[in-house]
C-alpha positions in Angstrom: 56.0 117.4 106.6 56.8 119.0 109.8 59.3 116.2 111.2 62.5 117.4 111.7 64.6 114.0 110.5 67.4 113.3 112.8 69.6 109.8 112.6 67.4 108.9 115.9 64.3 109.7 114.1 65.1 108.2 110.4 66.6 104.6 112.4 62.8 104.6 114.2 61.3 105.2 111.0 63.3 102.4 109.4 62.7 100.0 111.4 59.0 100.9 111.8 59.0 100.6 107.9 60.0 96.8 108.4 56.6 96.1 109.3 54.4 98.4 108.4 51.2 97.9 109.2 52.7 96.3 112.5 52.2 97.5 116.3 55.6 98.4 118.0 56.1 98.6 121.5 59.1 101.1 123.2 61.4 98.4 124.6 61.8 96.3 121.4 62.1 99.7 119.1 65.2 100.5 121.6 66.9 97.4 120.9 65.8 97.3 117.3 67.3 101.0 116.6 69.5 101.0 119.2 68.1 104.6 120.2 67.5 104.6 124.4 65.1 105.9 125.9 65.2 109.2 126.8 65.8 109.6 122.6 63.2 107.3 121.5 60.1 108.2 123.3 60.5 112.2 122.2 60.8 110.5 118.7 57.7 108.7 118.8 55.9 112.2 120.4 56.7 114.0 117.6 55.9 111.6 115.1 52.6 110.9 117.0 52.1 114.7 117.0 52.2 115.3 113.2 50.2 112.2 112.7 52.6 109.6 111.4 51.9 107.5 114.1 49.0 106.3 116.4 49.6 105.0 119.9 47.3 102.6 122.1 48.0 100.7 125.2 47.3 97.2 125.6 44.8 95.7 127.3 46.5 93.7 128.8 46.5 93.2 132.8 50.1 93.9 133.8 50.3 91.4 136.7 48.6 88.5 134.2 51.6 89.7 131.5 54.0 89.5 134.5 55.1 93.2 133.0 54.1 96.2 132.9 51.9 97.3 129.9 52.9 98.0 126.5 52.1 101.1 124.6 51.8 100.5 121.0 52.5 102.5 118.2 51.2 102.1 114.6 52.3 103.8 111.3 49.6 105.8 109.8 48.8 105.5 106.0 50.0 109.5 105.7 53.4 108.1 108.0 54.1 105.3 105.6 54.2 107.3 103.1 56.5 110.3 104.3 58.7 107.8 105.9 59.7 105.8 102.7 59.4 109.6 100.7 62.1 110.8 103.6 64.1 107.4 103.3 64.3 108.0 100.1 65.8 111.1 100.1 67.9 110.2 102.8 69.5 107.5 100.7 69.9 109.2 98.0 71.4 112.6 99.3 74.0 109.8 101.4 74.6 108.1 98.1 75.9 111.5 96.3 77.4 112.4 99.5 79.5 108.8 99.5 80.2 109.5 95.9 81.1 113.0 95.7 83.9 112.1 98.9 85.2 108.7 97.2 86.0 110.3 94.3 87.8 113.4 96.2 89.7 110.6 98.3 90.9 109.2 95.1 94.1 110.2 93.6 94.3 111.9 90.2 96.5 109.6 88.1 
């Protein structure tokens, strides 16, 4: 897959999972995930890079929007499907992990 899966990285996926086929913009990712800045836009490069993502910017003229403009970025069909596959995983390697520790944490009688 070639995306190293961090919390950072699996909390953008996530949330780009909500809405798939969706565009996201940087500023409502960060308050979605929680991730700032200087995390979340090295995220979307690498996802970008190995092709779970595409990015556009709008065309949209900044002092019309009254903002500046908005990059969007877009799940691919191939990011879709390694983000729920490495969800997934993620889930359930935490579940066992939850499990395995509950049951060490509880006493033997």
């Amino acid at each position: 897959m070639g995306v190293r899966i961090t919390v950072p990285v699996a909390k953008v996926l996530a949330v780009l999972l909500n809405e798939p086929d969706g565009e996201h913009y940087g500023l409502r990712l960060m308050q979605q995930t929680g991730v700032a800045s200087g995390t979340l836009y090295p995220v979307l490069a690498r996802l970008q890079d190995a092709g779970w993502l595409t990015a556009r910017w709008e065309d949209e003229d900044p002092a019309e929007a009254g903002r500046p403009v908005r990059r969007y970025y877009q799940l691919t069909a191939e990011g879709v499907t390694h983000a729920r596959a490495v969800l997934a995983e993620l889930r359930a390697t935490t579940t066992v992990a939850d499990t395995t520790a509950s049951a060490q944490a509880r006493p033997a009688w």
